[in-house]
MARDODO-120519 format. One record per residue (C-alpha): x, y, z. Coordinates in steps of 0.05 Angstrom, whole numbers, plus 5000, padded with zeros to 4 digits. Example, Ala and Ser with C-alpha at 12.3 -4.5 7.8 and 13.67 -1.06 7.14 Angstrom:
! residues 2
524649105156527349795143
! end
This chain:
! residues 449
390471458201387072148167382772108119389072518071393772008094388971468059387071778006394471987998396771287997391570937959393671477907401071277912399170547902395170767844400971117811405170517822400570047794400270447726407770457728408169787728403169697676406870117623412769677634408669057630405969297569413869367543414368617538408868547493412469157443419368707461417068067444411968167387416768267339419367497336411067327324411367837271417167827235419567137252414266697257409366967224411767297160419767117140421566397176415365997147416966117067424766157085425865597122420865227070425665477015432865307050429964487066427664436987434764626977437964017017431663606985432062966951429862946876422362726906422363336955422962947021428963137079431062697125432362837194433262287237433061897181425462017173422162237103418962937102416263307059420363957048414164337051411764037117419064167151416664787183410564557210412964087240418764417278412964887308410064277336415863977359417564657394411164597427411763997455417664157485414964757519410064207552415363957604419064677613413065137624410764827680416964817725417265557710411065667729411365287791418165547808416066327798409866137856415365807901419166307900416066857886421967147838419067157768423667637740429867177745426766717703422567227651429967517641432866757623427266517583426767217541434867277523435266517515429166697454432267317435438766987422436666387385433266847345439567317326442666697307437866567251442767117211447266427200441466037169443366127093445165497046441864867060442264887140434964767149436664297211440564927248433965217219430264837258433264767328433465567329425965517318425265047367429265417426426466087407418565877407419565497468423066087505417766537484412266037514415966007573416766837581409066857572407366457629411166867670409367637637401867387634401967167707402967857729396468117697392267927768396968297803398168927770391068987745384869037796379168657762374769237722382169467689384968767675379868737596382769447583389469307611389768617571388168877514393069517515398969007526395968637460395769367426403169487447404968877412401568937351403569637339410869467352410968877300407669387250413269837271418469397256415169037186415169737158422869727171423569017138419269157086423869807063429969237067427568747050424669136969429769526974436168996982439769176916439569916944442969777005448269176979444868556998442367996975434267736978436367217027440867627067435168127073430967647102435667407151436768107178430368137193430967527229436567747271434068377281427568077321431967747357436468457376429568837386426268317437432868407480433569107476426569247504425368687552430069097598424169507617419369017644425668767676426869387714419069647717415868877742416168757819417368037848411967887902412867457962409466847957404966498009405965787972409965348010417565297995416964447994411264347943413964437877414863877829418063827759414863747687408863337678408463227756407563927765402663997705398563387734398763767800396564277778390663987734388063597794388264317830383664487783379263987796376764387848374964947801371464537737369365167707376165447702378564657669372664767620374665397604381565217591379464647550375265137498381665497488385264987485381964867415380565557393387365847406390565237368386965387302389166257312397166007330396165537269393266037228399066537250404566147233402165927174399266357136405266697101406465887079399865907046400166527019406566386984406665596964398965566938396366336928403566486896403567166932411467396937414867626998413568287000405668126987406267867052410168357091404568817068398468317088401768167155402968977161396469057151394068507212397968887251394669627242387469337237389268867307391869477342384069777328380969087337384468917407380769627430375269637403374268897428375469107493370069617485364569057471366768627526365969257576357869237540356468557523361968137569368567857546365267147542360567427486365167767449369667207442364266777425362767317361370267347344370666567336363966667294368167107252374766737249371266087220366966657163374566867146378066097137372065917096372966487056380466317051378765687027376865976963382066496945384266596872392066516863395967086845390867616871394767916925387368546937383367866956389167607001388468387031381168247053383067687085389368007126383568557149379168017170383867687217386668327243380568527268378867937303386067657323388068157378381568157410380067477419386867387454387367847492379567777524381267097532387367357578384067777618377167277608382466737656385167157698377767167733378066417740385466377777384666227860389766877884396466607897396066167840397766637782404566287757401265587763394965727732397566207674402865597658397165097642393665757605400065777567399365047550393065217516395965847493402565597465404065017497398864507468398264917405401264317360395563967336393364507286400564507255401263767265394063737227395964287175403363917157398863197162394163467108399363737062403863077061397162707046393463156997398963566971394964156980395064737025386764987007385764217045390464477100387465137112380764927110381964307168382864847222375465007217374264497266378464827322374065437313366865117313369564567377372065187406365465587408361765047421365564847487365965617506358665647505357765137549362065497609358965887660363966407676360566807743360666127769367466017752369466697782366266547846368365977854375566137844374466547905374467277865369067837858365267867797365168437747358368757730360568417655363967827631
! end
């Protein structure tokens, strides 16, 4: 073969791999919007308002017949939607290495979330249980979608891109939930204007997450190639078999359970702090709705910048390090949330900037950061215990956060109790050794990381 012919073909290979890339990066602009506008910013204070509705006179529901506090409701339905991921994520992961034919199952779990969360336009009156089990499917579809859309990244991204590539795909999202928060914002002041109601507003914007994270996930869909697989066709188990499997697999790369283990704790205090932060703002800083579309607005822009920029210090000072200063920052921020003055929605601003510099980053480093540490053929396995850590295990810090409210009554006690995930989290990060983890996952290692 000439030396054109090569250089013609590796060329070719290039062009397809950036091709696939942009339509990876789709899924993050598809599915954003649901962390965004759902979870994030409109679902927290709404579905807090529509259980005090069907409250007792003491301010306790009862589902199941058990006592909650009205104000807890939502916290707890993230954890519960967590927990549930536990026993689906790893059968998809397992499945997608099987058989090689991730996009099946990306399209399933994505319009199974999409749908549950169009159908939050019916969640009006005092249906906080339909409330609820929407929550429920939609956060554990989207868990499920992410093991699959982040076990791509080893594949489409050679290891010096996979930090810039990462971190794009985190850009995408952010600046599509920005996108779309400008839109609900305009609705959402503006309801008398255009003939709605305050609560119909707000579940338009629901709906319309749901309508947006469809519409776009058919280009991934058609963009994403399915890979044959070399794992054997008779090994698969189901649920916490598979996840057990998998963990003693592991056992062979300790590094990559340690690291694992670190984010395990980190990323449970930044999904805690996501999905409730609009809670706080509105139940103890008294900040109104569209405070909040403007704070969360304003995560978004800043994470866009801080996703980049982050992935500029990890290509100077190593993705380990710079997640190590983001977590620094993260616990500076909560402790400075701590102390807050109600009613002063320019402090609650500082705070929003903050975390949008920091949030994108430190996700998407750790991303890329894992993708070093999976044994090739592994991807869908591996990146369905990351997504345990990532999503999937991510119910202690709500569990802790609701805990702390039904006991104390206050949300300052329940912000300030996710310090801990932050200072475990650094601690156990900077105890891994990541070129040994690299190596001995069987992969080169990058000049930095």
């Amino acid at each position: 073969m000439g030396t054109d012919t090569v250089r013609e073909q590796a060329a070719d290979e290039a062009a397809e791999r950036r091709r696939e890339q942009r339509g990876w990066y789709v899924y993050d602009w598809a599915c954003s919007v649901y962390s965004t506008s759902v979870l994030t910013v409109f679902l927290g204070p709404y579905l807090t308002s529509v259980a005090k509705a069907a409250a007792d006179a003491d301010g306790f529901v009862h589902p199941l017949g058990i006592p909650l506090r009205a104000g807890s409701f939502f916290a707890y339905c993230v954890s519960a939607s967590v927990i549930l991921s536990i026993f689906v994520m790893p059968m998809a992961g397992a499945a997608a290495d099987r058989t090689g034919r991730k996009k099946p199952l990306l399209a399933v779990a994505a319009y199974l979330g999409a749908a549950a969360t169009a159908g939050m336009f019916f969640l009006d009156g005092d249906r906080y249980l339909l409330g609820g089990l929407l929550l429920i499917v939609a956060n554990a579809s989207l868990a499920v979608s992410m093991v699959l859309y982040n076990s791509y990244l080893p594949q489409i991204a050679p290891p010096e891109e996979r930090d810039a590539v990462s971190s794009r795909g985190w850009a995408f999202g952010y600046a599509s939930g920005a996108l779309v928060l400008v839109a609900n914002l305009i609705l959402y002041s503006a309801h008398d204007t255009f003939g709605v109601s305050e609560a119909t507003a707000v579940r338009i914007c629901l709906a319309s997450a749901g309508i947006w994270w469809g519409a776009f996930t058919l280009v991934p869909l058609k963009r994403l190639r399915d890979r044959r697989t070399t794992t054997p066709s008779g090994t698969s188990t189901h649920g916490w078999r598979q996840l057990a499997a998998t963990v003693r697999s592991m056992r062979r790369q300790p590094h990559t359970l340690a690291f694992l283990l670190a984010y395990l704790v980190y990323n449970d205090g930044i999904q805690t702090v996501i999905s409730q932060a609009s809670v706080y703002g509105s139940e103890e800083l008294g900040l109104d709705q569209s405070t909040l579309i403007v704070a969360v607005l304003l995560v978004q822009l800043l994470a866009v910048a801080g996703a980049l920029g982050m992935g500029r210090l990890a290509r100077t000072y190593g993705a380990k390090r710079t997640i190590l200063g983001s977590l620094v920052a993260w616990t500076v921020t909560l402790g400075a949330g701590y102390f807050l003055p109600a009613g002063a929605p320019v402090w609650f601003f500082v705070l929003a900037a903050g975390i949008g510099l920091v949030l994108g980053g430190s996700q998407a480093l750790s991303r890329s950061l894992f993708s070093h540490l999976v044994p090739p053929g592994k991807e869908a396995e591996y990146f369905s215990a990351y997504e345990m850590s990532d999503r999937g295990m991510s119910w202690l810090g709500p569990l802790l956060f609701g805990l702390t409210y039904q006991l104390t009554g206050s949300y300052r006690d329940a912000i300030i109790s996710l310090v801990a995930f932050f200072v475990l989290g650094f601690v156990l990060l900077a105890r891994v050794p990541v070129r040994q983890a690299v190596r001995d996952a069987g992969n080169p290692v990058p000049d930095r990381i």
